[in-house]
mmCIF file of the C-alpha atoms, coordinates in Angstrom:
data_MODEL
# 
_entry.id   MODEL 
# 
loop_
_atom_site.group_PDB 
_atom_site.id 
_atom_site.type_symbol 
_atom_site.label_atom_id 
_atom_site.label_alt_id 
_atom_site.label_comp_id 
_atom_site.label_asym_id 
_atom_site.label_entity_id 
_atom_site.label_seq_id 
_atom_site.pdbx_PDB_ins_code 
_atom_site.Cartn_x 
_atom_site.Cartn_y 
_atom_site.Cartn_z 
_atom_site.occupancy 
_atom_site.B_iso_or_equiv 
_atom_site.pdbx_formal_charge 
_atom_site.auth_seq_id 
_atom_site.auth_comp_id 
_atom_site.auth_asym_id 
_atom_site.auth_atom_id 
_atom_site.pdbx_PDB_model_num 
ATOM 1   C CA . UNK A 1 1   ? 183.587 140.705 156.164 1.00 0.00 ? 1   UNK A CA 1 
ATOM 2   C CA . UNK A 1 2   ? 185.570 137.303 156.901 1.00 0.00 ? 2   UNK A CA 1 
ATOM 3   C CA . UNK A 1 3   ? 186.643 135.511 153.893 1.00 0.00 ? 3   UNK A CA 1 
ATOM 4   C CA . UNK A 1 4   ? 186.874 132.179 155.494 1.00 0.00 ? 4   UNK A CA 1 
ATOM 5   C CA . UNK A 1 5   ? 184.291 130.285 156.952 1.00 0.00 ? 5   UNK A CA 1 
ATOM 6   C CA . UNK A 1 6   ? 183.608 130.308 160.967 1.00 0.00 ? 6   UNK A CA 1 
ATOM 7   C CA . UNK A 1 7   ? 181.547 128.229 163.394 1.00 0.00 ? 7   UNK A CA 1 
ATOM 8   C CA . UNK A 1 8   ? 178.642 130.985 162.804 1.00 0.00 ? 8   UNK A CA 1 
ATOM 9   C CA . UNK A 1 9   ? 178.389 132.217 159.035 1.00 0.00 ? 9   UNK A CA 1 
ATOM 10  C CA . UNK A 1 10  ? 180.114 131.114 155.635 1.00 0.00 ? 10  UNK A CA 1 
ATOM 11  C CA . UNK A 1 11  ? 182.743 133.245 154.442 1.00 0.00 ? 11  UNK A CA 1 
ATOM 12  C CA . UNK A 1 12  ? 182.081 135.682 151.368 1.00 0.00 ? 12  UNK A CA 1 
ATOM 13  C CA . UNK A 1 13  ? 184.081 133.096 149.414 1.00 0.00 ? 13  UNK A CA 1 
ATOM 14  C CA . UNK A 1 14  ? 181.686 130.143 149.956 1.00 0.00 ? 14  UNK A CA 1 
ATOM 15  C CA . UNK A 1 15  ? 179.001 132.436 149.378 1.00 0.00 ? 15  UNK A CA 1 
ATOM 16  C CA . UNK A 1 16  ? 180.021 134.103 145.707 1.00 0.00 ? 16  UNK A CA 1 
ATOM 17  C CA . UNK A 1 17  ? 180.427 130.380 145.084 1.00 0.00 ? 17  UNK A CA 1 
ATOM 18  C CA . UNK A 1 18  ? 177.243 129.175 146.084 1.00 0.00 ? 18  UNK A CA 1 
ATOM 19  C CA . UNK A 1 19  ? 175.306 131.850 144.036 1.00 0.00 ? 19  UNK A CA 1 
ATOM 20  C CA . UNK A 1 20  ? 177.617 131.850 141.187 1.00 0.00 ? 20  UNK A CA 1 
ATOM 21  C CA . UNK A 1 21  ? 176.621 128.001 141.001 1.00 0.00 ? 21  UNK A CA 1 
ATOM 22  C CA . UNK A 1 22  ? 172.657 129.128 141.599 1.00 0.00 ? 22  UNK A CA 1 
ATOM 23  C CA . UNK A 1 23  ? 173.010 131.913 138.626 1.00 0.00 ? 23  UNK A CA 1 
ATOM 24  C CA . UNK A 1 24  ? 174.905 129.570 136.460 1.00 0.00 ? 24  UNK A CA 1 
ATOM 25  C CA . UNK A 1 25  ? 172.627 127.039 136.702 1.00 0.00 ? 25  UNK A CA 1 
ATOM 26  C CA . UNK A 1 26  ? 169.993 129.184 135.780 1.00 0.00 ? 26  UNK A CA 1 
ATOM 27  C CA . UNK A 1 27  ? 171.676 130.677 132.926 1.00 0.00 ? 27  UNK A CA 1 
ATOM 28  C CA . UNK A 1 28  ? 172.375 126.958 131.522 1.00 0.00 ? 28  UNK A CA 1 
ATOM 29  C CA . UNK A 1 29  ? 169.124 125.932 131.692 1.00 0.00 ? 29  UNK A CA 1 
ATOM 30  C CA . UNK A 1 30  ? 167.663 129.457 130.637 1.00 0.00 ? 30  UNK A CA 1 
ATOM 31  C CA . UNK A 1 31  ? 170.031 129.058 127.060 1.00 0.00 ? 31  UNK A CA 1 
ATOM 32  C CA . UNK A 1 32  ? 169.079 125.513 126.207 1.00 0.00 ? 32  UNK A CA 1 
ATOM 33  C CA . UNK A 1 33  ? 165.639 126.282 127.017 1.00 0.00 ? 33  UNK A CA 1 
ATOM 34  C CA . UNK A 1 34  ? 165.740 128.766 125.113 1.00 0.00 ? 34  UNK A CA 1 
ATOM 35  C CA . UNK A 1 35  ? 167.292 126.704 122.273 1.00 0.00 ? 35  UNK A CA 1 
ATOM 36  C CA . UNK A 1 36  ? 164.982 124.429 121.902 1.00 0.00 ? 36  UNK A CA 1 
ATOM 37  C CA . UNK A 1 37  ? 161.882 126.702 122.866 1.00 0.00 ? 37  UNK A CA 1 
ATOM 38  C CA . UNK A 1 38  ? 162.572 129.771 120.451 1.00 0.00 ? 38  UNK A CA 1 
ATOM 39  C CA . UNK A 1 39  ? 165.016 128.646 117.760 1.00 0.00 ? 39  UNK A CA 1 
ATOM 40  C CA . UNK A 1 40  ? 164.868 126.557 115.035 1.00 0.00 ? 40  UNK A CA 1 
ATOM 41  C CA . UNK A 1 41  ? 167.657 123.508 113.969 1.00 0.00 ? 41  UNK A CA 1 
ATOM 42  C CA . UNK A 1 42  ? 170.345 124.532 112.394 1.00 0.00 ? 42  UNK A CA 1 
ATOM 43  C CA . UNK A 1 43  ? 170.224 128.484 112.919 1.00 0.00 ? 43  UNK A CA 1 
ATOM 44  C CA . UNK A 1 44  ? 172.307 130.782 113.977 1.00 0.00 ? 44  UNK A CA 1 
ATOM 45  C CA . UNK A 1 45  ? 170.893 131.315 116.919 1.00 0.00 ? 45  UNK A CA 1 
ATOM 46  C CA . UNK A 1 46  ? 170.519 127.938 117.558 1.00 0.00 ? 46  UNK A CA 1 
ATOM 47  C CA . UNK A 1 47  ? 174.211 127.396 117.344 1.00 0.00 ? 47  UNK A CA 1 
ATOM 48  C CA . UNK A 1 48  ? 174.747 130.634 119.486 1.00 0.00 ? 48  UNK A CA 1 
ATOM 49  C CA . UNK A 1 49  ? 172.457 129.260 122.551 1.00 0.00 ? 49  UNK A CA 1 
ATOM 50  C CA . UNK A 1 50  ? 174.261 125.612 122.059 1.00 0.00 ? 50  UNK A CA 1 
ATOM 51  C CA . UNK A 1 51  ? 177.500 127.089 122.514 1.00 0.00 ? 51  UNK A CA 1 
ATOM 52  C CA . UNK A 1 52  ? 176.044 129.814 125.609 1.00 0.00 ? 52  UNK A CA 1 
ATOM 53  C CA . UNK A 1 53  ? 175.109 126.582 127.087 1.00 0.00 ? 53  UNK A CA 1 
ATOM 54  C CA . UNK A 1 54  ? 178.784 124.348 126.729 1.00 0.00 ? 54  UNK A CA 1 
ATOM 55  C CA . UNK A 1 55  ? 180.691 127.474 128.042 1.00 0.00 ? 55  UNK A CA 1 
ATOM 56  C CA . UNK A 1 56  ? 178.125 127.727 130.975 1.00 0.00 ? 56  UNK A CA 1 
ATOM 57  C CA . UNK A 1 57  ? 178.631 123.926 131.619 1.00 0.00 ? 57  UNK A CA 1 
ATOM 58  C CA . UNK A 1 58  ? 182.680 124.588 131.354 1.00 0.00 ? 58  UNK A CA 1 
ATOM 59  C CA . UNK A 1 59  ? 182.239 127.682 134.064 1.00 0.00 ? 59  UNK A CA 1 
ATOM 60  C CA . UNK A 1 60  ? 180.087 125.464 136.516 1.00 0.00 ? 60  UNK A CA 1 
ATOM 61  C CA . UNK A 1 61  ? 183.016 122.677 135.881 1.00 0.00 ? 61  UNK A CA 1 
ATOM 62  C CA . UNK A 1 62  ? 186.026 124.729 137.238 1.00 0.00 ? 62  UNK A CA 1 
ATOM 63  C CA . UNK A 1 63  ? 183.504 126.647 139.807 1.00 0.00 ? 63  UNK A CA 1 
ATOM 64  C CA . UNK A 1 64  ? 182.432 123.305 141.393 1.00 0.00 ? 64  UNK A CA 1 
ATOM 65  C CA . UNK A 1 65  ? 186.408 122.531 141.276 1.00 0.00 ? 65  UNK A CA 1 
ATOM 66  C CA . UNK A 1 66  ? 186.993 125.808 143.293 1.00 0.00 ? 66  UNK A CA 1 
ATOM 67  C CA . UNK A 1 67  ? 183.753 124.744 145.867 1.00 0.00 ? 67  UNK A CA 1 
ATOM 68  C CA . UNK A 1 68  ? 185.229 121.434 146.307 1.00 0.00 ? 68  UNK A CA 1 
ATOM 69  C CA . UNK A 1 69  ? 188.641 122.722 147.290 1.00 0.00 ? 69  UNK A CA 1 
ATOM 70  C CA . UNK A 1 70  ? 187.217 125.414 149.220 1.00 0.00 ? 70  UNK A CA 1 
ATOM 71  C CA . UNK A 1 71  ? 184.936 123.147 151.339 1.00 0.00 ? 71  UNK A CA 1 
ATOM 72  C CA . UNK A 1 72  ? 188.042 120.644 151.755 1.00 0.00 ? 72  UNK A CA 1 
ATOM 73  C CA . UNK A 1 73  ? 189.769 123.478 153.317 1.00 0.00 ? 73  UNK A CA 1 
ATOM 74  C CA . UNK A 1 74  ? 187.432 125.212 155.234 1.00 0.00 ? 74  UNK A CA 1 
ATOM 75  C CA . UNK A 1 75  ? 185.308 124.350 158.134 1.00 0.00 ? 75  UNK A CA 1 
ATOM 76  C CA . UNK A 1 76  ? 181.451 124.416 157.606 1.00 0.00 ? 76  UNK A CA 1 
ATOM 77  C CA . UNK A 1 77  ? 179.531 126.365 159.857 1.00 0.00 ? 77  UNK A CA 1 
ATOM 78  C CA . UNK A 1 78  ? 177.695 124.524 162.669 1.00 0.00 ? 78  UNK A CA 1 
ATOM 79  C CA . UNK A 1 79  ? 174.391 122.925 162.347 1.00 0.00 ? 79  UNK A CA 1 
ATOM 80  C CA . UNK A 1 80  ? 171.667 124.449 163.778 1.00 0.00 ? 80  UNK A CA 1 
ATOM 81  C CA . UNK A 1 81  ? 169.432 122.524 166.004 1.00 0.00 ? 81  UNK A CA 1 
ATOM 82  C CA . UNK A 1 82  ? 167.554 119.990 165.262 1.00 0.00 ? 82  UNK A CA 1 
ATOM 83  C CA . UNK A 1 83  ? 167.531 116.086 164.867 1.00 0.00 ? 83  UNK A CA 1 
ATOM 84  C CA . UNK A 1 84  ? 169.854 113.041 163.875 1.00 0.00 ? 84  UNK A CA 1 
ATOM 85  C CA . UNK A 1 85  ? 167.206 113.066 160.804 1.00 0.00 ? 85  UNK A CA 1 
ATOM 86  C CA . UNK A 1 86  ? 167.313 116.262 159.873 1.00 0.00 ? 86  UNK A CA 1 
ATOM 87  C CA . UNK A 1 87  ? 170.819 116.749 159.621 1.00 0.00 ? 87  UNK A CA 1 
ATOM 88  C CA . UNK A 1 88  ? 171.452 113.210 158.147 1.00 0.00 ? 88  UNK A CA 1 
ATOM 89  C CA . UNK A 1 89  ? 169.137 114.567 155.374 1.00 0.00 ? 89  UNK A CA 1 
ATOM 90  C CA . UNK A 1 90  ? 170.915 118.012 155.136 1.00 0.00 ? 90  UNK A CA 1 
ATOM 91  C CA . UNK A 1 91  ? 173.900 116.231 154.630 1.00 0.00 ? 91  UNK A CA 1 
ATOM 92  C CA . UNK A 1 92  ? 172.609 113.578 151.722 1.00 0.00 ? 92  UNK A CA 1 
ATOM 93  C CA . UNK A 1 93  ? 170.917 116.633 150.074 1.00 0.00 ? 93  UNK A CA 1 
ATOM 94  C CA . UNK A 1 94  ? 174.051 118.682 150.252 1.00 0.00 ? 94  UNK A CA 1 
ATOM 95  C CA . UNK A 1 95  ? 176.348 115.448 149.128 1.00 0.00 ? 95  UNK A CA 1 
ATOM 96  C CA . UNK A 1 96  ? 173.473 114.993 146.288 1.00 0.00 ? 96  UNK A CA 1 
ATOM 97  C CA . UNK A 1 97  ? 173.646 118.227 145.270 1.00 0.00 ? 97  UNK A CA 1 
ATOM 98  C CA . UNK A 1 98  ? 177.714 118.205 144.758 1.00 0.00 ? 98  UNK A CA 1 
ATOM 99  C CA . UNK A 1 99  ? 177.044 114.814 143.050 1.00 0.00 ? 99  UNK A CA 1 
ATOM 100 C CA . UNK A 1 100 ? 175.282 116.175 140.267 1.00 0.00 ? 100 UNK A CA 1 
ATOM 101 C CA . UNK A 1 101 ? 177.478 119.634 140.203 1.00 0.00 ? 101 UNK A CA 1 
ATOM 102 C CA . UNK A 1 102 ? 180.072 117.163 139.131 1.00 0.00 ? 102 UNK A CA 1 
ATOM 103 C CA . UNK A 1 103 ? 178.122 114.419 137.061 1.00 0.00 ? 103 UNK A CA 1 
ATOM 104 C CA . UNK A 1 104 ? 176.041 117.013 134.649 1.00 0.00 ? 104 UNK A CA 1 
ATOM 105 C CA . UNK A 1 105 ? 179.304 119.156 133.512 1.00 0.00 ? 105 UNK A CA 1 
ATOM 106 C CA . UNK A 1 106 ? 181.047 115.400 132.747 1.00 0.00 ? 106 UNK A CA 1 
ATOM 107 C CA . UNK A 1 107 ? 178.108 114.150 130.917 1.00 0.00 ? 107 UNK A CA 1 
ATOM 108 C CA . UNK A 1 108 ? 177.436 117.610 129.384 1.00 0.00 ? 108 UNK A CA 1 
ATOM 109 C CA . UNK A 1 109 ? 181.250 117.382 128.043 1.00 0.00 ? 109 UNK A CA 1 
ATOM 110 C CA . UNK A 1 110 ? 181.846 113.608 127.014 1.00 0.00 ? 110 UNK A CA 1 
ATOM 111 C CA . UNK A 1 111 ? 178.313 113.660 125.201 1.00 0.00 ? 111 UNK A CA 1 
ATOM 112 C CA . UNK A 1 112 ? 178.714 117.000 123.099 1.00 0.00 ? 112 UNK A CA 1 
ATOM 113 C CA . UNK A 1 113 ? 179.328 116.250 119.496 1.00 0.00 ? 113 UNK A CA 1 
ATOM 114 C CA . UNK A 1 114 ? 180.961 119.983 118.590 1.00 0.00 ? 114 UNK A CA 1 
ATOM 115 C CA . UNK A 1 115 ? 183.920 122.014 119.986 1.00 0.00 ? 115 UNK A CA 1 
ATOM 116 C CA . UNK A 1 116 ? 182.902 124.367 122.453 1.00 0.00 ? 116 UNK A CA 1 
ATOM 117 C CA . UNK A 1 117 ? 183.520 127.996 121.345 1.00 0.00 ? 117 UNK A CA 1 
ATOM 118 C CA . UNK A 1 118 ? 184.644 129.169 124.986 1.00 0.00 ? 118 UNK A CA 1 
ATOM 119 C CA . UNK A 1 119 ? 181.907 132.392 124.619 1.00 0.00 ? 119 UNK A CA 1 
ATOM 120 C CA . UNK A 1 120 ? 182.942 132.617 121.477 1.00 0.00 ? 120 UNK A CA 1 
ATOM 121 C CA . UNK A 1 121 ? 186.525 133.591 122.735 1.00 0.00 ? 121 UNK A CA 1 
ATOM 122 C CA . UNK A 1 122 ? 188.397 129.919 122.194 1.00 0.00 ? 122 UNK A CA 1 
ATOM 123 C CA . UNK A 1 123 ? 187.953 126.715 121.420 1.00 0.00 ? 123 UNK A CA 1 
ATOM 124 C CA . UNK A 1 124 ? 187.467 123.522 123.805 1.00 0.00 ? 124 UNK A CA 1 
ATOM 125 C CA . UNK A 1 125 ? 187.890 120.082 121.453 1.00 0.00 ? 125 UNK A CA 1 
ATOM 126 C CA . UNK A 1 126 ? 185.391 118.166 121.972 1.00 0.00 ? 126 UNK A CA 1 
ATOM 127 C CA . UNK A 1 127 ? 185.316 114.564 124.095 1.00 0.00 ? 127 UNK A CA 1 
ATOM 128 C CA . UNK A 1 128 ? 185.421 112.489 120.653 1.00 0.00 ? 128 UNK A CA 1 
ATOM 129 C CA . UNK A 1 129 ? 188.316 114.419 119.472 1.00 0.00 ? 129 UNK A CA 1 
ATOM 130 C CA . UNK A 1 130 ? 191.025 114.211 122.211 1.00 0.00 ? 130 UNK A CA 1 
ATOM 131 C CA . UNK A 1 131 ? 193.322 110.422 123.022 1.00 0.00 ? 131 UNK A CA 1 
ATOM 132 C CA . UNK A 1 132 ? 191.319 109.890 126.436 1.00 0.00 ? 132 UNK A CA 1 
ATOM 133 C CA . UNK A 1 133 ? 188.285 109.393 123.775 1.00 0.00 ? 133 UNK A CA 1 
ATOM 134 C CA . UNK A 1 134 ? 190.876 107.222 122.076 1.00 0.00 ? 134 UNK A CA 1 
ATOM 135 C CA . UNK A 1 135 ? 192.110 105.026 124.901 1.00 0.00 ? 135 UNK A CA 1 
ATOM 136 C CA . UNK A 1 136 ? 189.100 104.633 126.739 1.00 0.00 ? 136 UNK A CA 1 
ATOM 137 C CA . UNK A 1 137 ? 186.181 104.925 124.635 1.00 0.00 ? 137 UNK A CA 1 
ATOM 138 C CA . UNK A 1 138 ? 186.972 103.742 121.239 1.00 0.00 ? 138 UNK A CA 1 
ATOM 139 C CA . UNK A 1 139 ? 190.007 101.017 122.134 1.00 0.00 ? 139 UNK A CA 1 
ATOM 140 C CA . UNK A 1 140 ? 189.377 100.309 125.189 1.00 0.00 ? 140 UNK A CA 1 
ATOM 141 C CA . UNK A 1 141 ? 185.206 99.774  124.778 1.00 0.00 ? 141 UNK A CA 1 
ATOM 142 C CA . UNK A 1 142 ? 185.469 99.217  121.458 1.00 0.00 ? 142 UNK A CA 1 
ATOM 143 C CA . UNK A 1 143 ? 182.423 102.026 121.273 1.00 0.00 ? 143 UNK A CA 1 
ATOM 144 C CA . UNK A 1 144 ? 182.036 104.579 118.030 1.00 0.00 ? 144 UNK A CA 1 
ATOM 145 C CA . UNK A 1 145 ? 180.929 108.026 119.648 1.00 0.00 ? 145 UNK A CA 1 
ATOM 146 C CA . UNK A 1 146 ? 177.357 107.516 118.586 1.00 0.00 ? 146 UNK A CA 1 
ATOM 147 C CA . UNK A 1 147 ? 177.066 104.530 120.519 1.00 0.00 ? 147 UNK A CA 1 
ATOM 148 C CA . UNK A 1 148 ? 179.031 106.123 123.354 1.00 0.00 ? 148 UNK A CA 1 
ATOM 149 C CA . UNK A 1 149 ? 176.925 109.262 123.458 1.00 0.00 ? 149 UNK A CA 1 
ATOM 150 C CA . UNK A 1 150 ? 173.063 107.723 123.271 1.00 0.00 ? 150 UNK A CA 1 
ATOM 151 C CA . UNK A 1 151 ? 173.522 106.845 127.153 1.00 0.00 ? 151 UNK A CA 1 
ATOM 152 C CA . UNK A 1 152 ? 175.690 109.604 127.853 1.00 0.00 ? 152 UNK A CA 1 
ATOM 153 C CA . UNK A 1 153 ? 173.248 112.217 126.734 1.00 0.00 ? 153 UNK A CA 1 
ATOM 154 C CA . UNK A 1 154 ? 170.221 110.278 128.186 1.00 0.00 ? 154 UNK A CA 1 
ATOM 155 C CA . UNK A 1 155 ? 171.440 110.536 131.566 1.00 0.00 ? 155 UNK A CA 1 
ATOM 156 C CA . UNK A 1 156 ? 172.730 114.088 131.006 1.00 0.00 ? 156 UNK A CA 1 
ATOM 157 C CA . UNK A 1 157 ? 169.148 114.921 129.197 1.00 0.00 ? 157 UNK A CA 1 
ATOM 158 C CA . UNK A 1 158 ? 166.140 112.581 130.436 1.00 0.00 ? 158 UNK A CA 1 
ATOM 159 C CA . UNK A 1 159 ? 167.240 111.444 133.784 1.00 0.00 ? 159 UNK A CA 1 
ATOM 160 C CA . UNK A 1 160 ? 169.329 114.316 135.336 1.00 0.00 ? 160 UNK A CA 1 
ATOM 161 C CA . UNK A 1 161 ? 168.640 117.513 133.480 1.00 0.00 ? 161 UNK A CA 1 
ATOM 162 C CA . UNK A 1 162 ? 164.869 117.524 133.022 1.00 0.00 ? 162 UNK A CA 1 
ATOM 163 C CA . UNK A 1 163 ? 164.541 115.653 136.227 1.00 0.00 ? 163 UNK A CA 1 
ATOM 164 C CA . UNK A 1 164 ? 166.820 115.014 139.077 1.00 0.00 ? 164 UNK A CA 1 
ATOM 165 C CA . UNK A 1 165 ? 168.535 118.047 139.044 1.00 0.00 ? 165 UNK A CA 1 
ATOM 166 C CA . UNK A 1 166 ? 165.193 120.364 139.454 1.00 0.00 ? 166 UNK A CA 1 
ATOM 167 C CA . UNK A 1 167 ? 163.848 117.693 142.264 1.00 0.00 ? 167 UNK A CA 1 
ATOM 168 C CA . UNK A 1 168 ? 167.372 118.382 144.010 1.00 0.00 ? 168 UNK A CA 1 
ATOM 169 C CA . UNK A 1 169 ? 167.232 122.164 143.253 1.00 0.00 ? 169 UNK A CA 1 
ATOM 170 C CA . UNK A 1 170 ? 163.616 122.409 144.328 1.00 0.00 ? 170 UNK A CA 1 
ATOM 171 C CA . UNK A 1 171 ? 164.053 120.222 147.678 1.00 0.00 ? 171 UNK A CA 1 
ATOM 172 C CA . UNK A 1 172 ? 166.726 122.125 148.610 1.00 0.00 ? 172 UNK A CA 1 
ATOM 173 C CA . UNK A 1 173 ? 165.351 125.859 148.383 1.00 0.00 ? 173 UNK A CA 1 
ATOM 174 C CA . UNK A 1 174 ? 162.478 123.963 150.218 1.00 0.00 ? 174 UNK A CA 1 
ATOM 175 C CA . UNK A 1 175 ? 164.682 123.227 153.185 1.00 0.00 ? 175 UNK A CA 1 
ATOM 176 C CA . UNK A 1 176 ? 166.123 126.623 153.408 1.00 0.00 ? 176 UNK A CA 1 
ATOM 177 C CA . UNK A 1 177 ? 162.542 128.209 153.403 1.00 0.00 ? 177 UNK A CA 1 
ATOM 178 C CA . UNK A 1 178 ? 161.658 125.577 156.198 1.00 0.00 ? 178 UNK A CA 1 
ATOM 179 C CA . UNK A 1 179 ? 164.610 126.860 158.209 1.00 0.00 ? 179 UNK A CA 1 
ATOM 180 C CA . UNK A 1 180 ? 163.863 130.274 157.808 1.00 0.00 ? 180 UNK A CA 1 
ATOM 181 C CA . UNK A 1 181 ? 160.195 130.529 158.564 1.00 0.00 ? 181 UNK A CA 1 
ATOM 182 C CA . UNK A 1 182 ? 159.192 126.891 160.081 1.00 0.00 ? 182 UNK A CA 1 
ATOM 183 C CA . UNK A 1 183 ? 162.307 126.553 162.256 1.00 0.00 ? 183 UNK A CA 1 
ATOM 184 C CA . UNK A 1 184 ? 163.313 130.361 162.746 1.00 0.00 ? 184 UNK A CA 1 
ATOM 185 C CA . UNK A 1 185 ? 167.101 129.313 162.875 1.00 0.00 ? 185 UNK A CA 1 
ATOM 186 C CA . UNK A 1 186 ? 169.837 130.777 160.850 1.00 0.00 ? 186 UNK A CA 1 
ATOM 187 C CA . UNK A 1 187 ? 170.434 127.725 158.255 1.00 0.00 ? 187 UNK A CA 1 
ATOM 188 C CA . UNK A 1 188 ? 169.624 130.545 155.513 1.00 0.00 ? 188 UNK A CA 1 
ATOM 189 C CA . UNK A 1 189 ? 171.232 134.001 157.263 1.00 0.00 ? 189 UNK A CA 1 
ATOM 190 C CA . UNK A 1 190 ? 174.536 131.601 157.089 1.00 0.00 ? 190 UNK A CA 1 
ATOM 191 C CA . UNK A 1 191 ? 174.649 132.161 153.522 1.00 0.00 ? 191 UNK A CA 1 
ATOM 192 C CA . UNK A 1 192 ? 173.292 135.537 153.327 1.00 0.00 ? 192 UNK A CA 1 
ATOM 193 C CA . UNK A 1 193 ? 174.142 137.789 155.739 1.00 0.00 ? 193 UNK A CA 1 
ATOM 194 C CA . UNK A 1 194 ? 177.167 139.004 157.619 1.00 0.00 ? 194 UNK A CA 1 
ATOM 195 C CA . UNK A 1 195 ? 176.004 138.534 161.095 1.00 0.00 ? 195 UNK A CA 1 
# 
């Protein structure tokens, strides 16, 4: 079992984070789904799935932080065969994908109204409570929260969470498929298995 990445496989580290992001994912979308399917305004259970969801969304934040620095300091396995295309969209798939690792924790943060009750263990203050809200947002835009969060949580809701972010998801498990029973390579062993 190799730790690090090589020129053949990622390491085990790259690959608890990559599936730690997939299940996290999931698990964010499966509790505000869930809020908004199942539970009414208001509700204790409502509040309960909000709060699932804002710690998920804090997780994926410092996990993404640990994938970044891992991938700064690790090779990246090489790219199987195939053509200036194909691996000039791998790569703007992949560097989409990290895009909006980073982009929906922000938005999910700066456009939450409540604390976040760290699963229920501590509390996070919310955006509109701490002096970079302060500086930046109220002095130095001159915005009230409301105004600030209306765009905020339209491109964290509308545009990126009911959207882009499946699109990305979806293209992407695509891909790997393609590799694995189009293409016959090892694009999808990489991050699998051990040989």
């Amino acid at each position: 079992m190799e730790f690090k990445n090589t020129a053949d496989n990622y390491g085990t580290i790259a690959k608890w984070l990559h599936w730690g992001t997939a299940v996290l994912f999931l698990a964010s979308y499966m509790s505000v789904y869930y809020r908004h399917w199942f539970t009414e305004e208001k509700t204790p259970e409502n509040w309960t799935a909000l709060q699932l969801h804002l710690s998920v969304g804090v997780t994926i934040a410092v996990v993404v932080v640990l994938r970044v620095v891992w991938r700064m300091t690790n090779r990246v396995p090489d790219l199987e065969p195939g053509s200036k295309l194909e691996h000039l969209a791998a790569h703007a798939g992949h560097y989409a994908l990290y895009a909006i690792m980073i982009i929906m924790p922000i938005t999910g943060y700066v456009g939450t109204g409540v604390n976040t009750e760290y699963f229920f263990l501590f509390d996070i203050p919310k955006f509109e409570d701490t002096q970079l809200f302060v500086s930046l947002v109220s002095e130095g835009l001159g915005l009230s929260f409301k105004e600030f969060e209306a765009p905020i949580d339209f491109i964290h809701k509308e545009i990126l969470g009911a959207w882009l972010v499946w699109m990305l998801i979806l293209a992407h498990v695509m891909a790997a498929l393609y590799h694995q029973f189009v293409k016959k390579d090892r694009t999808l062993a990489k991050m699998t298995t051990n040989k």
